[in-house]
C-alpha positions in Angstrom: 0.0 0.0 0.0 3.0 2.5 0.8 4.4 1.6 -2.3 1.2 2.4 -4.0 1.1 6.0 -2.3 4.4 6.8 -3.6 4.2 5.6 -7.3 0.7 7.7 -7.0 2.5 10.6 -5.8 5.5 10.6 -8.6 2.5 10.0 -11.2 1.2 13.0 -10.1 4.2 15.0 -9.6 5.2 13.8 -13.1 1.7 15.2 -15.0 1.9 18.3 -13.0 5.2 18.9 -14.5 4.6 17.8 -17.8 1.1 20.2 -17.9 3.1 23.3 -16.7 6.3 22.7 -19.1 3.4 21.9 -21.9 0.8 24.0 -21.3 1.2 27.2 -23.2 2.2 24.5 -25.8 -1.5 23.1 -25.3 -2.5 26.5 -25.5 -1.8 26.9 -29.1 -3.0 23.3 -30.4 -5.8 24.3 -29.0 -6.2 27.7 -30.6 -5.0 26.0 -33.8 -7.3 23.5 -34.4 -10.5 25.5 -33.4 -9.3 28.2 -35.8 -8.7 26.1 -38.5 -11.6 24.0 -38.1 -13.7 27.3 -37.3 -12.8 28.6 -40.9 -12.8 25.8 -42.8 -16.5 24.8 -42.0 -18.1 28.3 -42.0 -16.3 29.7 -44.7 -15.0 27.0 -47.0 -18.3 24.8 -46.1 -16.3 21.5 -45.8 -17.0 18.8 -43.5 -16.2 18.4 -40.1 -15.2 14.6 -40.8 -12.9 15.8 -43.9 -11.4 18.6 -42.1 -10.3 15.5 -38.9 -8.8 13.3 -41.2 -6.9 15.8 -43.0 -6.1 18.8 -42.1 -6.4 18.9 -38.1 -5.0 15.3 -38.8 -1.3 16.8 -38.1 1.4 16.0 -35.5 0.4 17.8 -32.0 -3.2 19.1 -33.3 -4.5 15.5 -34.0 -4.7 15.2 -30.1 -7.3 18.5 -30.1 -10.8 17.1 -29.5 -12.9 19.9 -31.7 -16.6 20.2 -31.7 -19.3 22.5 -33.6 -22.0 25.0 -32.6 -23.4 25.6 -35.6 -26.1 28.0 -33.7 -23.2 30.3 -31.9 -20.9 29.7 -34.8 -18.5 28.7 -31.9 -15.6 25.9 -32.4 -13.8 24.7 -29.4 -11.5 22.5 -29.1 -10.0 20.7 -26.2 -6.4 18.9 -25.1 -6.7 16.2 -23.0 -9.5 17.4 -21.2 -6.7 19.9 -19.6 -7.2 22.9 -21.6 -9.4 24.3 -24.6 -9.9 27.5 -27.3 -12.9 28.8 -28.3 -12.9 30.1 -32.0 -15.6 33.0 -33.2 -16.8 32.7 -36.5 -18.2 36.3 -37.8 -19.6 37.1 -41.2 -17.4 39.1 -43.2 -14.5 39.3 -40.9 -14.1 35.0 -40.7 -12.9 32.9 -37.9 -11.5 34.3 -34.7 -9.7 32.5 -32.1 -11.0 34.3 -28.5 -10.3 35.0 -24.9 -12.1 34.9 -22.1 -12.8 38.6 -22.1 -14.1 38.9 -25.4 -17.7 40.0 -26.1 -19.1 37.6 -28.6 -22.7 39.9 -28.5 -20.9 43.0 -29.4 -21.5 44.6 -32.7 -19.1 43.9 -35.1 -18.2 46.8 -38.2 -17.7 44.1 -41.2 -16.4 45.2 -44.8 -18.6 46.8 -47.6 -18.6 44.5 -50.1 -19.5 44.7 -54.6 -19.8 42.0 -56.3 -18.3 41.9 -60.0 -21.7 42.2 -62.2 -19.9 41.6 -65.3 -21.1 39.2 -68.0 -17.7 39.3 -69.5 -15.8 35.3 -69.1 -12.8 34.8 -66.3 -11.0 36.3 -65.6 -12.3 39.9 -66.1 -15.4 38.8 -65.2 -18.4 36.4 -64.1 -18.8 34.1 -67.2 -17.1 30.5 -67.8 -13.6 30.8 -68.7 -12.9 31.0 -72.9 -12.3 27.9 -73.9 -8.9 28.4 -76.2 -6.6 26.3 -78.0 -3.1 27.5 -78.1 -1.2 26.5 -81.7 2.1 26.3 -79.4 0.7 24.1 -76.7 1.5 20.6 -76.4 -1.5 20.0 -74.7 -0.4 15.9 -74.1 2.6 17.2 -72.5 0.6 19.5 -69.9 -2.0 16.9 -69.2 0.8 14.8 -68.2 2.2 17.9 -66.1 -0.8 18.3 -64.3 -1.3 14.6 -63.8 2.5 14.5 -62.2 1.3 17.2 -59.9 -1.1 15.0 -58.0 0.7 11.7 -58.7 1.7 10.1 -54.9 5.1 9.3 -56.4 7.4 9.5 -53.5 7.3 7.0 -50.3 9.1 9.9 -48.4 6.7 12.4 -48.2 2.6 12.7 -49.5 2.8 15.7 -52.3 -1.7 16.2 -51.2 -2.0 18.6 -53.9 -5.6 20.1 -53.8 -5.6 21.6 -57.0 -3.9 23.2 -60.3 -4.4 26.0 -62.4 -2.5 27.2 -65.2 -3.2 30.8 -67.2 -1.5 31.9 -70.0 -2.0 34.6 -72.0 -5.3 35.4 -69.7 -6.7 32.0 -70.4 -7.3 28.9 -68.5 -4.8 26.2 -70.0 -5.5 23.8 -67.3 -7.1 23.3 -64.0 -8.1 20.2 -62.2 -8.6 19.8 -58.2 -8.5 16.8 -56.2 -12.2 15.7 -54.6 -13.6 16.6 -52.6 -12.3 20.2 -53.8 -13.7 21.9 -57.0 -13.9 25.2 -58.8 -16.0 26.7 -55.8 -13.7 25.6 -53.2 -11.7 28.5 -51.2 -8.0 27.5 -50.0 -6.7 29.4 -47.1 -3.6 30.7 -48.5 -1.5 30.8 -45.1 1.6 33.5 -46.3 0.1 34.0 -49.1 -1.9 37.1 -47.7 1.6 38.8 -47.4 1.3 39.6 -50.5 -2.3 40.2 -50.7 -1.4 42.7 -48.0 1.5 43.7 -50.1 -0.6 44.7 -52.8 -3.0 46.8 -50.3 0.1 48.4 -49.7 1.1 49.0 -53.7 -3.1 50.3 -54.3 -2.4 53.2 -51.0 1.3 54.4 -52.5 -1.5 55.0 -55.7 -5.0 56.2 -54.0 -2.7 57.6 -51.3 0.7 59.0 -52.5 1.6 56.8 -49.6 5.6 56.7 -49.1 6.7 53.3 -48.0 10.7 55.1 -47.3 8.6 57.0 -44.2 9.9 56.5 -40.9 7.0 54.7 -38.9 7.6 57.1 -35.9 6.5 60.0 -38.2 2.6 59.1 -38.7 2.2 56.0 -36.1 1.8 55.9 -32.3 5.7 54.7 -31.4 6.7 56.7 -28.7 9.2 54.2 -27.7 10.6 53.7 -31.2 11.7 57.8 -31.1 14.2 56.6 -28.1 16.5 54.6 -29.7 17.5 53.6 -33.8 14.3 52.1 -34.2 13.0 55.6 -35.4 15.0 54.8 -38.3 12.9 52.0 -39.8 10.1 52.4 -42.6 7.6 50.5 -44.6 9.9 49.9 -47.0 12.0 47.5 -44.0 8.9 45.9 -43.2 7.8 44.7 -46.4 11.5 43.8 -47.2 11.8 41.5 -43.8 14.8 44.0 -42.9 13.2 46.3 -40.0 16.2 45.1 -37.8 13.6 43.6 -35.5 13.9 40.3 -32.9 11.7 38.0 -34.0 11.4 33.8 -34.0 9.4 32.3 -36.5 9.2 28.3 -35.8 6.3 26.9 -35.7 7.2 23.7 -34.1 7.3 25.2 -30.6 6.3 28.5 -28.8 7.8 30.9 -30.3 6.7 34.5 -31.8 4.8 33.9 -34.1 2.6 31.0 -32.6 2.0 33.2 -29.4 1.3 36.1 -32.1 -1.5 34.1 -33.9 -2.9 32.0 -31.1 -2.8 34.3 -27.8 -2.6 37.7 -29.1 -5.8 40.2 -29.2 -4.2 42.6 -31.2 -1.5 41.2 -34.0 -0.2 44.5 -35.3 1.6 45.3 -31.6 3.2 41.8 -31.8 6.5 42.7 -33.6 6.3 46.5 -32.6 7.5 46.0 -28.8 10.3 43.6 -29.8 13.9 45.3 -29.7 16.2 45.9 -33.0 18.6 43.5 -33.1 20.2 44.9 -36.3 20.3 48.6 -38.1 17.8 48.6 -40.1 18.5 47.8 -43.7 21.2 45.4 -43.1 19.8 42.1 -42.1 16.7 39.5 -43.6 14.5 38.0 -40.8 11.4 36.2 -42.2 8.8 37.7 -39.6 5.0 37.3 -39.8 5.0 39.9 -36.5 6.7 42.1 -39.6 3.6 41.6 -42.0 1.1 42.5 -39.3 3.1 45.1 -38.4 2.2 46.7 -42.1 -1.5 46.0 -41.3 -1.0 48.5 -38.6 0.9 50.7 -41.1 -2.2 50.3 -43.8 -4.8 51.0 -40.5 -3.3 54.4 -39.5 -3.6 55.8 -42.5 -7.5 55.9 -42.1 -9.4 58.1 -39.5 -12.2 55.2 -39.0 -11.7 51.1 -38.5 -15.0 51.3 -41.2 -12.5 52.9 -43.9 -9.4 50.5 -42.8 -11.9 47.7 -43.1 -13.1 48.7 -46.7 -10.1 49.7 -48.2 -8.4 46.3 -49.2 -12.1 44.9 -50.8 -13.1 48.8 -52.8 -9.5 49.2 -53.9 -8.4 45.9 -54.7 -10.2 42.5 -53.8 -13.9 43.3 -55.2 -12.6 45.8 -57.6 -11.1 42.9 -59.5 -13.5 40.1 -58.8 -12.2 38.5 -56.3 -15.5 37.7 -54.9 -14.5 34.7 -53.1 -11.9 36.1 -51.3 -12.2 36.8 -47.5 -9.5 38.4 -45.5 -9.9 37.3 -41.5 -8.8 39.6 -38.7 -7.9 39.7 -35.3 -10.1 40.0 -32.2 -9.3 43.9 -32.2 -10.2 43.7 -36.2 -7.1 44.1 -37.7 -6.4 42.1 -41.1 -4.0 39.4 -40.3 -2.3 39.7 -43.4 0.6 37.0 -42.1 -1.5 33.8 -42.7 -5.6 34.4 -42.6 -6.9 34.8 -46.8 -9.1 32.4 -48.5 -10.4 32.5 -52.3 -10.9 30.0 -54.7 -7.9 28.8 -57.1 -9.3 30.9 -59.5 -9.6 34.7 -57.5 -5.6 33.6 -56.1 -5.0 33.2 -59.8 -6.3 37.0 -61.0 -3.6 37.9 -58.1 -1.1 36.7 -59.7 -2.4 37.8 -63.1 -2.7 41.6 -61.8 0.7 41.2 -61.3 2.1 39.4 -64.6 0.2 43.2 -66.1 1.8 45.5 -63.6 -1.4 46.4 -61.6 -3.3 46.8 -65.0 -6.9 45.2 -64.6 -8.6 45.4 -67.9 -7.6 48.9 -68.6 -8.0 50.0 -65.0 -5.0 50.9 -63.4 -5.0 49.1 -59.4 -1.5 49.5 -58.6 1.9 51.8 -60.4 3.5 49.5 -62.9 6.8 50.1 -60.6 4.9 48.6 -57.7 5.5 44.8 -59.6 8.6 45.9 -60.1 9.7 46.6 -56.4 8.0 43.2 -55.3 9.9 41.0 -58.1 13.7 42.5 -56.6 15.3 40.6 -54.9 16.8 41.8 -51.8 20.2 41.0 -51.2 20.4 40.3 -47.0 17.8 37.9 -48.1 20.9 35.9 -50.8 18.0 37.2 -53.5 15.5 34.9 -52.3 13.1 37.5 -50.9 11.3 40.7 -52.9 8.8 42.6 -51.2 6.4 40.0 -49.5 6.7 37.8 -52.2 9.9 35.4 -52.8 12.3 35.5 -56.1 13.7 33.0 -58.4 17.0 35.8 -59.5 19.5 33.4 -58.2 18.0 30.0 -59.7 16.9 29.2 -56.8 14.5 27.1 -58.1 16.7 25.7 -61.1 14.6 24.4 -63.6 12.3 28.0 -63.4 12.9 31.2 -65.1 14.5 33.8 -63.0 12.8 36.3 -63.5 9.8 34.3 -62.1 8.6 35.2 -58.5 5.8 34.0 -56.6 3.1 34.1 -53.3 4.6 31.3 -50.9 2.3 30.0 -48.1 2.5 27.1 -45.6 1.6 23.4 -46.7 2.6 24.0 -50.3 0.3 27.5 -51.6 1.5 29.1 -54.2 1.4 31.9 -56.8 4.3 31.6 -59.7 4.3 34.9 -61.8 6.3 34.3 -64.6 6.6 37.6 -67.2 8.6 36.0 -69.5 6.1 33.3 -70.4 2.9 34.7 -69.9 1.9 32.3 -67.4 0.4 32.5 -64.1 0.5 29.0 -61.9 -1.5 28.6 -58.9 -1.2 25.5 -56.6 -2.7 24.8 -53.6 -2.4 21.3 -51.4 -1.7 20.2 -47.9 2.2 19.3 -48.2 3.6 18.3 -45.0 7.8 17.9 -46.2 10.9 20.1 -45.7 10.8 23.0 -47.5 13.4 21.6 -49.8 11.2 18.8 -50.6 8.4 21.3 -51.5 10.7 23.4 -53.7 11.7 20.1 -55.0 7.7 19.6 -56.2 7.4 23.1 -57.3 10.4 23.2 -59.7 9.2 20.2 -61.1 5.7 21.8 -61.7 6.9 24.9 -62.9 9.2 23.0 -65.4 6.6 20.3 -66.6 4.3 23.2 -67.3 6.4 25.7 -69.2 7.9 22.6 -70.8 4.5 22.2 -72.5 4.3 25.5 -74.1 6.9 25.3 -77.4 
């Protein structure tokens, strides 16, 4: 019996120190799988079942038990019965993952949003897409392109591509998604809405005569920055992931970012209070604090949230029918341009496409033909990997791809490949769970294969 007692006591003693190493840990599988579950049933109308054995089916989330109110529009899931989130999902501003203090009966501003009423056919408006045949396309050669990029050929990792779409020359080439998905289906583009955000940023420097080489400390609310060389860093540092700024982006453990995304009321502070660890301008950090740092940027140039909220949709998202897109913010409704945008294949595609026509959208100027410029250099703290919130091919990175290709890069495998010199805009979406070399490995393969088709 004594020896009972005292392997009772160690059990004990060991769970109590495994819950207080573990549980901020918990805290974020938590927030994680209510968020993403929260989202993906509400806005991309999947089922809870599909969304289990897939994507919350993931080391460390696949122990979240998550269930639905579909009344409250509240997701919560739970760790081991020791701690759980609670996720808001609110119409027009998308999931949210919330604290104990937050009042789920306030009233909520939401974005005004148009829909594009044209008759014209994708991608300039609401009709089917044209359906073209290109003399120099070696249509056999694509097909078996598109069929390599959902072929399980590799024992080492799953590729779980969701879908492909090719344009070239404004037209839909190819396009094929993996079922349940379809044509209707929106992807959550993870980093991708960097450079969604990123070209918010390119429509203000328009609309605005906004100047991204402004010091931050001249039009935001950074008394602490004026103290010290911090006053010194601009838009321009942000949106090349050079402000200087501490910062830890891993999201295997607690670090930065996962504390930014899953415990954080307001996302824009995050990276703000952190101290400069380099002048300005002279070294490449890959922050997503940075990114919603530029939210912040974007809101204080607008005397109501209501204006801040519209902004992105009037000047860009609805005005070139991206109807399906939804940008989600934070619990203080800030855009979380690091990680939360969702749109079909096809609306991420006419992103990309905006771009390959240097912000010109069917005679409508969105953004200054130099803004596509500034986003395709490369920056050289980053080895010429990194443009302006959107990654670069300059070095050959990805061998068997043009260099002057550059491209929208989000978790899991999302992507946007802009490639001027070819005419062609890829988008490919998936749940790829591998090294990031192994990814690139898939990509330059599906870049090649493609372009490879077109003689």
């Amino acid at each position: 019996m004594k020896i009972f007692k005292i392997v009772s006591l160690l059990l004990i003693i060991v769970i109590a120190i495994v819950v207080y190493t573990q549980y901020p840990k918990l805290n974020i599988i938590a927030g994680y799988a209510s968020k993403n579950m929260s989202s993906n049933i509400f806005h991309a109308e999947r089922s809870l079942e599909h969304i289990h054995t897939t994507d919350n089916n993931v080391p460390s989330i696949k122990i979240a038990k998550t269930t639905v109110d579909h009344d409250s529009k509240i997701t919560t899931s739970s760790v081991l019965g020791i701690l759980s989130r609670k996720t808001l999902f609110r119409e027009g501003l998308g999931a949210v993952v919330i604290d104990s203090d937050f009042d789920i009966k306030q009233k909520f501003l939401i974005p005004k949003r148009t829909t594009n009423q044209s008759k014209l056919p994708y991608p300039y408006g609401t009709g089917e897409p044209v359906d073209s045949i290109f003399s120099n396309i070696n249509y056999k050669k694509l097909e078996i392109a598109i069929d390599s990029a959902f072929n399980e050929d590799s024992e080492e990792f799953l590729k779980n591509t969701r879908s492909v779409l090719v344009l070239y020359k404004d037209q839909i080439i190819a396009e094929r998604y993996a079922a349940p998905f379809d044509k209707n289906t929106e992807f959550l583009g993870w980093s991708m809405a960097k450079s969604l955000l990123a070209t918010v940023m390119g429509t203000l420097e328009l609309k605005q005569d906004f100047d991204i080489q402004q010091s931050l400390v001249e039009f935001m609310d950074l008394k602490a920055w004026e103290k010290d060389e911090r006053k010194k860093i601009t838009t321009a540092h942000l949106l090349k992931m050079t402000s200087g700024l501490a910062w830890e982006e891993d999201y295997t453990k607690i670090s930065d970012v996962t504390k930014m995304l899953f415990l954080e009321r307001d996302m824009t502070k995050t990276q703000a209070l952190k101290e400069l660890e380099y002048e300005p301008g002279t070294h490449f950090n890959y922050s997503s604090g940075t990114t919603n740092l530029i939210s912040g940027v974007l809101r204080s140039q607008f005397k109501t949230q209501q204006e801040y909220l519209d902004f992105p949709y009037t000047q860009l998202i609805d005005k070139i029918g991206m109807n399906s897109m939804l940008f989600e913010t934070d619990m203080e409704g800030n855009y979380v341009g690091s990680s939360y945008a969702w749109a079909t294949a096809r609306d991420w595609a006419k992103l990309g496409l905006l771009y390959l026509h240097k912000g010109n959208w069917n005679g409508t100027q969105i953004f200054k033909e130099s803004w596509a410029d500034y986003t395709a250099l490369p920056t050289k703290e980053s080895k010429n990997e990194y443009g302006a919130q959107f990654w670069t091919n300059t070095d050959g990175y990805m061998p068997d791809a043009p260099k002057d290709m550059y491209y929208a890069d989000g978790y899991h495998g999302q992507r946007i490949f802009i490639i001027p010199s070819k005419d062609v805009v890829i988008v490919r979406t998936g749940l790829t769970h591998t090294k990031r070399t192994g990814s690139y490995d898939i990509m330059n393969s599906l870049v090649r294969d493609v372009l490879g088709s077109i003689e």
